[in-house]
C-alpha positions, 0 to 999 in steps of 0.5 A, a space after each residue: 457709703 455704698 456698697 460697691 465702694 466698700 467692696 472696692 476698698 475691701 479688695 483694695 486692702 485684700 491685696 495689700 495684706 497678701 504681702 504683709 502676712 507674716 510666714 514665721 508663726 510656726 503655724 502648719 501652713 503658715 499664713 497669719 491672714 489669708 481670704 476669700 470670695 464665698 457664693 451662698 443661698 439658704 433655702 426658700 422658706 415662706 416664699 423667700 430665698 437669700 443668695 449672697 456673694 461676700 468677701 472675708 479676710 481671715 486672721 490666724 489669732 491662735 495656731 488653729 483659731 482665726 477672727 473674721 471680717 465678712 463684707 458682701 451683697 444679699 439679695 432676697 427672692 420672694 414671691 410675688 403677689 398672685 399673677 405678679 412677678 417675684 420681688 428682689 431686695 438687696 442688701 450690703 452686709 458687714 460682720 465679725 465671726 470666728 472659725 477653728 481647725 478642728 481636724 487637720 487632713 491626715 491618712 484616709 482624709 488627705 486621701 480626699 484632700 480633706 484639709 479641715 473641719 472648721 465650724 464657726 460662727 458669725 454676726 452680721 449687720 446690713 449697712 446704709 439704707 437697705 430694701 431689707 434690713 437685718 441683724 444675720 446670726 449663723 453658725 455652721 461648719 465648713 469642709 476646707 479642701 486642701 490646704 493653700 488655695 483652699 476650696 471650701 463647702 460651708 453647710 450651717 443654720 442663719 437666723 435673720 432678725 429682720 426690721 421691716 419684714 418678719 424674720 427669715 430663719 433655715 438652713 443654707 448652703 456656701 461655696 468658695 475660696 480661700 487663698 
């Protein structure tokens, strides 16, 4: 299966959960699942740099705690040979993290429109035959701004347990929304 046909059925299904989500949770704002569309990069480290542009959808299992499905695309930048252009690997990736509300925007933090802290953590796995092939732990927190179509900076550490290069390590950077 491709890529592109998992991102189409994820967007599919992403649009037909919007009018299943159940409104009497008793939760603050209610929303058993929500999702979202996230751009990341992690810096450069030995002349490689991952970006990726992925799709979640989030389930509410506790009143703060949520379980995740994450889906996207990941390329990798890496230096060329001397005199010879960089090199681009892509990659389509799948996989199951968990995220809690630790703090909830109150006082000075709505001042801000600061709607949570939430860290989280996640594992991923590329699917198919890939040009870069990997196992993709992380951990991190996100700043979730406001509280319905959420605004969300994620900063964290992901290790890239790679098969056919050595493994990628550091620290990256995401934005998104969540709705």
């Amino acid at each position: 299966m491709s890529s592109r046909t998992v991102l189409l059925a994820l967007a599919c299904v992403l649009t037909n959960l919007c009018h299943g989500q159940d409104t009497d949770t008793g939760a603050t704002d209610g929303n058993r699942i929500c999702y979202g569309i996230y751009a990341s990069s992690a810096f450069r480290q030995d002349g490689r740099q991952p970006m990726g542009l992925h799709l979640s959808v989030d389930y509410r299992a506790l009143s703060k705690t949520f379980v995740f499905i994450r889906g996207g695309s990941t390329l990798c930048v890496s230096d060329g040979a001397q005199g010879q252009p960089d090199v681009c690997t892509h990659s389509s990736e799948l996989g199951v993290g968990l995220r809690h509300e630790l703090l909830l925007g109150t006082g000075d933090m709505r001042r801000f429109m600061l709607g949570s802290v939430e860290p989280h953590v996640y594992v991923g796995h590329t699917l198919g035959p890939a040009d870069w092939s990997y196992t993709l732990y992380e951990c991190g927190f996100s700043l979730a701004f406001r509280r319905h179509s959420t605004y969300v900076a994620t900063f964290g550490y992901r290790y890239y347990d790679s098969r056919k290069v050595p493994d990628l390590k550091g620290f990256y950077v995401s934005l998104g929304l969540r709705l």
